[in-house]
N, C-alpha and C positions, 0 to 999 in steps of 0.2 A: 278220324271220322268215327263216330259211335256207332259199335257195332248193334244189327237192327234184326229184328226178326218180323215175320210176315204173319197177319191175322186179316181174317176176311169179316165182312160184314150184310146183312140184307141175303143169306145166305148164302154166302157165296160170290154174291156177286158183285161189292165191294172189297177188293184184294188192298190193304197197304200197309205199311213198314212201319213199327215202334220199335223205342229202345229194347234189344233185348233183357237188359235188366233194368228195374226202377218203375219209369213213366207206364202206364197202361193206360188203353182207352177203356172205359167203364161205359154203362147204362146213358149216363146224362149226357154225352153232346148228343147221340141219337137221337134219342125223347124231345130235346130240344130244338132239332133241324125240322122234328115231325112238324111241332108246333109253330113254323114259320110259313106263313100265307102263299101256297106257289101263284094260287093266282093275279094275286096283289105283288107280287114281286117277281115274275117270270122276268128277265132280262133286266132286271135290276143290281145295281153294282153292291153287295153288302159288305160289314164292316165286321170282321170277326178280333174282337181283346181277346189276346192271352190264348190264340190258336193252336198252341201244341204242334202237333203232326199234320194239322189237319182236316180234323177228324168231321168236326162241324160239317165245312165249306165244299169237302166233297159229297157228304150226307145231301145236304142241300143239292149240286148239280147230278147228284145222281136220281133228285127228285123231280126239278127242272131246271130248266138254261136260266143260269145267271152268271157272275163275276163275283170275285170273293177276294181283299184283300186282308190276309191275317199277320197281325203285330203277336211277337211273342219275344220276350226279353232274352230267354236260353238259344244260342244260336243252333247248339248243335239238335235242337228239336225242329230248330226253321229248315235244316239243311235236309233235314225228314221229310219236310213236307216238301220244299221241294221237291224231293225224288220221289215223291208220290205224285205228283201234279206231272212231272215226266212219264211216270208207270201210266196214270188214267190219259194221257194226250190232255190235259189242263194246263200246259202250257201257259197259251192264250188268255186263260179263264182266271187266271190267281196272278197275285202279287202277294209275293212276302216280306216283311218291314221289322227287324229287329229293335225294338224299346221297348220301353217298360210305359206302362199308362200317364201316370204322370208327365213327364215328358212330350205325350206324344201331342205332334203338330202336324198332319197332314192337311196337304191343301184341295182335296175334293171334299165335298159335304155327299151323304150317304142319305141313302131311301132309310136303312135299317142296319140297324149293329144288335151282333149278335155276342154272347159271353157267359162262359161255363168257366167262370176265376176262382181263385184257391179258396176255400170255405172254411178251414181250419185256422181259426183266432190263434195268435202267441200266445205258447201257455197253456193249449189245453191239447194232450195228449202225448202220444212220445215220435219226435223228429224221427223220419225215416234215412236211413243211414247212404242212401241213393240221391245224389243232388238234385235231378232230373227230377226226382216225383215230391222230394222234400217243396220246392220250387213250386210246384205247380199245386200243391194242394195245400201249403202253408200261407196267411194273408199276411205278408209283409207290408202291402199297399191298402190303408180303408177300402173299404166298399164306397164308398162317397167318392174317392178319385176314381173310382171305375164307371160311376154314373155320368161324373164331371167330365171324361173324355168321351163317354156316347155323346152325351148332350154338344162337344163342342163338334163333331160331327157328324153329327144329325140335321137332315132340313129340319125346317118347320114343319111341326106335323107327322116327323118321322117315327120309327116305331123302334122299341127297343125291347129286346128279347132276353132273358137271361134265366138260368138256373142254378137253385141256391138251397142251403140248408131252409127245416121250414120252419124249427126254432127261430132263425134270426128273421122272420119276416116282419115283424113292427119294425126292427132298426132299418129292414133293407127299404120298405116302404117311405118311410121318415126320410134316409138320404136320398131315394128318388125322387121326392116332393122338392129337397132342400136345392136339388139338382136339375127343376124346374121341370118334371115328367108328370102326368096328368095318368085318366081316361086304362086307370089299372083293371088289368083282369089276371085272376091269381088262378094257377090249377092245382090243388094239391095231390103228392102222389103216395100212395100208400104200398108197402112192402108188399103184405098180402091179406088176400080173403081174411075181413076179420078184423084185422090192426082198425084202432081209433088215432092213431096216429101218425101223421102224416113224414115224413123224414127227408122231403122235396119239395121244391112248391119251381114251377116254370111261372113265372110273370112276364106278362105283356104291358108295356106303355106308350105313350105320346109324347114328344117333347113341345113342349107350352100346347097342351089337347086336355081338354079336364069335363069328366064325367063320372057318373057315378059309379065306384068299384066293383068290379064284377068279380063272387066269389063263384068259381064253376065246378059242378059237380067234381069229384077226382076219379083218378086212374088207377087202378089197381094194378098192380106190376105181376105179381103170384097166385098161383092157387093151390097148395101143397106143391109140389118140388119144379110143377111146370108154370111157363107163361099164362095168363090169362088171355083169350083170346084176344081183344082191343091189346096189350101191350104185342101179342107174335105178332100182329098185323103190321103193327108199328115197326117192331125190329128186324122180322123177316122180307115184309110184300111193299115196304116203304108205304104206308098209308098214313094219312096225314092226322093228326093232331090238334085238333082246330080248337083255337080259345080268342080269337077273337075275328 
């Protein structure tokens, strides 16, 4: 078993376990659970690609009552969340399912799939020497099969959540089209006060739902060394993030 250490979240008041060396949860599944509709999907079953520890699906039920199934190919990450779904009494509430996307066939179709997958292209940068976070931040899989297994379950009309570099957003827009998703709204997220450049972007879609692209104002994360108020809201009081 990999040895884990404990980090809390929402100040405090999400307590759960990552690898102690390598994997770390960062900024973006947060920001991203912000921006998933509680009340469009209060007690709705969702679908979390390439779930780590976690991190996402209890985000989510510590926001409201839902169900959260997460596929992650590393097992000893899944065995993580496990024992975090034990620690919160989520039991009930989660399913864990070890494959990698391509692969994956499960037989429920989902309200909504959520996915915060590796962003780093082969090739660019230097391989971290930790399997666990090499893994999850390196893209061995296109972007394209990670659309292709939302879409295959997703209803009609479901919604797909993701966050991603904001460089690659023409390509990631391009494979969610080729991947039959509509009815985009893109949020870009800026480091801090000041930056013209965006280094995030959280995107919402439909599968086969086609409207005009909503570019919505951004979110500014910093403002010299502290949170900006809209992002503490977000990471401390769990307030929601609304883009679509």
């Amino acid at each position: 078993m990999i040895k884990a250490m404990e980090f809390t979240l929402f100040d405090g008041h999400l307590p759960l376990l990552q690898p102690a060396e390598g994997y770390r949860t960062a900024l973006d599944p947060v920001l991203l659970a912000a921006a998933v509709n509680a009340d469009r999907f209060s007690d709705a079953h969702i679908l979390d690609l390439g779930c780590g520890i976690g991190t996402i699906g209890f985000c989510l039920m510590a926001r409201f009552p839902c169900k959260v199934t997460g596929v992650d190919l590393q097992p000893e990450l899944l065995q993580l969340a496990q024992k975090n779904a034990v620690k919160l009494s989520r039991q009930d509430d989660t399913i864990f399912v070890e494959s990698n996307v391509q692969d994956l066939r499960l037989e429920e179709m989902f309200e909504a799939v959520i996915t915060n997958p590796p962003y780093v292209e082969n090739g660019r940068g230097s391989p971290n020497r930790v399997d666990n976070r090499r893994i999850a931040h390196l893209e061995t899989i296109p972007f394209f099969d990670w659309a292709k297994a939302a879409a295959r379950h997703l209803k009609q009309g479901g919604h797909f959540y993701m966050i991603h570099r904001a460089d690659r957003l023409h390509d990631l827009l391009e494979s969610l089209r080729r991947a039959e998703f509509g009815s985009f709204s893109v949020l870009p997220l800026y480091p801090r006060t000041g930056e013209k450049t965006a280094k995030r972007v959280i995107i919402s879609c439909r599968k086969r739902k086609y409207a005009p692209l909503r570019l919505l104002q951004g979110l500014v994360l910093h403002e010299g060394q502290s949170y900006t108020k809209q992002a503490s809201d977000i990471l401390y009081r769990m307030q929601p993030l609304m883009i679509d």
